[in-house]
C-alpha positions in Angstrom: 26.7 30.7 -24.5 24.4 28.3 -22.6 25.6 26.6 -19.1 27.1 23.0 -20.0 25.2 22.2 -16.8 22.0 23.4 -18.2 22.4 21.3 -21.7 23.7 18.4 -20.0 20.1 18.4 -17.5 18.1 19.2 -21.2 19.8 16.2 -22.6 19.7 14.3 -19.6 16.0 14.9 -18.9 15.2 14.2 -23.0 16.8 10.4 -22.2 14.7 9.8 -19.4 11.6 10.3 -21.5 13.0 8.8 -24.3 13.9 5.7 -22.4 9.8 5.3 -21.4 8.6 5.8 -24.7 11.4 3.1 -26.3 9.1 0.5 -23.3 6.1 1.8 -24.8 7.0 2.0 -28.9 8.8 -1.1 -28.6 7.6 -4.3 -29.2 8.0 -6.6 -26.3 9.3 -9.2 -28.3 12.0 -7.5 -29.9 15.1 -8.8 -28.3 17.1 -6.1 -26.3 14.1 -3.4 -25.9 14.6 -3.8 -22.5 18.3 -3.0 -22.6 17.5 0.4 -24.6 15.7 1.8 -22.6 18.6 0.9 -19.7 20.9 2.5 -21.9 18.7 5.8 -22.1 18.2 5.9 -18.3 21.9 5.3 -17.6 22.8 8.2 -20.0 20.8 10.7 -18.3 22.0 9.5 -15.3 25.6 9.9 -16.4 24.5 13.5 -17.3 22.7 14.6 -14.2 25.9 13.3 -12.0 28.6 15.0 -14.4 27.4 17.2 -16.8 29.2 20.4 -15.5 31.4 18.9 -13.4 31.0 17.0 -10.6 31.1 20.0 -8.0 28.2 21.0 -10.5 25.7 18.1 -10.9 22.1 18.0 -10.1 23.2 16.4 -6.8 25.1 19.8 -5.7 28.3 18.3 -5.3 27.4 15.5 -3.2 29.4 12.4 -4.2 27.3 9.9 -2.8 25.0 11.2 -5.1 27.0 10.6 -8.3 28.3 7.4 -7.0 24.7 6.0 -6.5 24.0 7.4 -10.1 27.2 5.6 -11.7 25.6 2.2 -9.5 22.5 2.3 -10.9 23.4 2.9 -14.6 26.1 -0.3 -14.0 22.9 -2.3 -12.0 20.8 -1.3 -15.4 22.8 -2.4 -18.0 24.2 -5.3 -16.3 21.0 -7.1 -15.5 19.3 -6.0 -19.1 22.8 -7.8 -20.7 22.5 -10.6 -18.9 18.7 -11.1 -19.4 19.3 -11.3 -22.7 21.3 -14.6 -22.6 19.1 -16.0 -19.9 21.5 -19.1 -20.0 24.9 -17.2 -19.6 24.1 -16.6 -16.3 23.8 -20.3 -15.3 21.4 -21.8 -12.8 22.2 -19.0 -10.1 21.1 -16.2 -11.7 17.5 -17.7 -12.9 16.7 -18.4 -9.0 14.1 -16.2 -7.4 16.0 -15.1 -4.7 18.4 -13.0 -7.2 16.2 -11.5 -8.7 14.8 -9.9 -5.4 18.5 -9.2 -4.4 18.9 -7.4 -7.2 15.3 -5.6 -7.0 16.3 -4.4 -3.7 19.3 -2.7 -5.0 18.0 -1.0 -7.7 15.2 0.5 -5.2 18.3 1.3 -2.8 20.2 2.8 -5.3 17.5 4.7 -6.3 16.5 6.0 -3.2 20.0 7.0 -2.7 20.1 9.2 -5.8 16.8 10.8 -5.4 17.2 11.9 -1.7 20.4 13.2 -2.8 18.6 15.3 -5.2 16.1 16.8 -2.7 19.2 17.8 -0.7 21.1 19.7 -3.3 19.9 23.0 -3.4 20.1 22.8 -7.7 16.4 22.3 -8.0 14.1 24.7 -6.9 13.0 24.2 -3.2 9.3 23.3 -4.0 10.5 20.6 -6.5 13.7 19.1 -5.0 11.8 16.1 -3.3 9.4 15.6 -6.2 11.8 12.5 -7.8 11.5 10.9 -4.1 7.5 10.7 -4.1 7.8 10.0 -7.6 10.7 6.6 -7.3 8.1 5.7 -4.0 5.2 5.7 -5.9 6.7 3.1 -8.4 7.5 1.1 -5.8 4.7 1.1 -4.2 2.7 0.6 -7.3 5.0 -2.8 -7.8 4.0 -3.8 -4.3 0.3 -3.6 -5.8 1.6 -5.5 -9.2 2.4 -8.3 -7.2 -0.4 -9.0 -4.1 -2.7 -8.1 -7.7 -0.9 -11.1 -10.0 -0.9 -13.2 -6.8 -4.8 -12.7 -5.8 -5.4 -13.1 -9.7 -3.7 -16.2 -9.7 -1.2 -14.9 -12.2 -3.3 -14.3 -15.3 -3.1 -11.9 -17.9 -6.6 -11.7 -18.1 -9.4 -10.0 -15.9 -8.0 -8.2 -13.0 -4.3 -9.2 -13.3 -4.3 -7.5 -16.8 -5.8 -4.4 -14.6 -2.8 -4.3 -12.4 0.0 -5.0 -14.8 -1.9 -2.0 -16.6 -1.6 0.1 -13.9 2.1 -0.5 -13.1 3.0 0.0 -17.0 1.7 3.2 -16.6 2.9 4.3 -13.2 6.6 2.7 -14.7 6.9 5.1 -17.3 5.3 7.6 -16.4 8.5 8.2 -13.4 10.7 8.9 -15.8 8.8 11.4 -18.0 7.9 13.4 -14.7 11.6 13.2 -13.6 12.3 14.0 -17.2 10.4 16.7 -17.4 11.6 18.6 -14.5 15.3 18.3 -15.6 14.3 19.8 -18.7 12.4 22.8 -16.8 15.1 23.3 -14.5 17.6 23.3 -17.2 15.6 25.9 -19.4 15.0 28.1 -15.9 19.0 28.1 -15.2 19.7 29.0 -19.3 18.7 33.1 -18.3 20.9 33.5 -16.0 23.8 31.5 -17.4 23.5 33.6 -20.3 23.3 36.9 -18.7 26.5 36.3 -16.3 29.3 38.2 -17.0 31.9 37.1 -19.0 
């Protein structure tokens, strides 16, 4: 019988990608894409942290590593709810300043996750880190969204068109790698699951 651990990482790893092609496939203007595509990120989260157990996640055991995850998916959903009824959150929640609060906790959290991946020892040691460059990259790809919008004086056109490109890209393409790699991992561990003795 196949390792619940190893089907909850394929299933896990099949939401992440699914969650960056519901950005792309949907239109923008359909109300709530947004919060799909939380919802499908969250799942696989919720997988990773507790699909096998919590002594068994893709963090090795580490809670702080399923707590981050459970953060996250709750920072995700939240802020995609609440964008959706940009009034509901009053005055407050439209300021600038939130929404960099809340930027700099999803990058925490996310950090937090990641480099509790690359210290289990679940993925293989030539992998383990790969989700930290991968979550850096992004970020450092949204550092280059905004000096471009800002030296483009905000257009959509021309070089800030270029740039918002570039991030779209570098956005989805995170979780497909990170997708990707739970779903290898998961089909490497299926062998062994299956040949351990009953």
């Amino acid at each position: 019988m196949t390792d619940t651990r190893s089907r909850a990482w394929l299933w896990g790893g099949i939401a992440l990608i699914a969650s960056a092609v519901a950005d792309f496939a949907l239109p923008s203007t359909l109300r709530g894409s947004s919060l799909i595509a939380a919802l499908l990120i969250a799942a696989g989260l919720m997988l990773f942290a507790f699909g096998g157990g919590v002594r068994r996640n893709i963090f090795g055991g580490h809670v702080l590593g399923a707590v981050g995850a459970v953060l996250l998916a709750v920072l995700l959903i939240t802020t995609n709810i609440v964008n959706l009824f940009p009034d509901s959150g009053g005055p407050a929640w439209n300021q600038e300043w939130v929404g960099s609060v809340v930027g700099f906790a999803r990058l925490a959290l996310s950090i937090i996750v990641v480099v509790q991946v690359g210290r289990s020892s679940e993925l293989s040691s030539k992998w383990r880190w790969a989700p930290l460059w991968a979550v850096l990259a992004q970020e450092f790809s949204w550092v280059i969204l905004q000096v471009g919008l800002i030296n483009a004086g905000n257009t959509a056109n021309g070089p800030g068109l270029w740039v918002t490109s570039f991030f779209a890209v570098v956005a989805a393409s995170v979780p497909i790698f990170i997708g990707v790699l739970a779903i290898v991992t998961s089909v490497a561990r299926q062998p062994s699951a299956q040949s351990a003795p009953a």
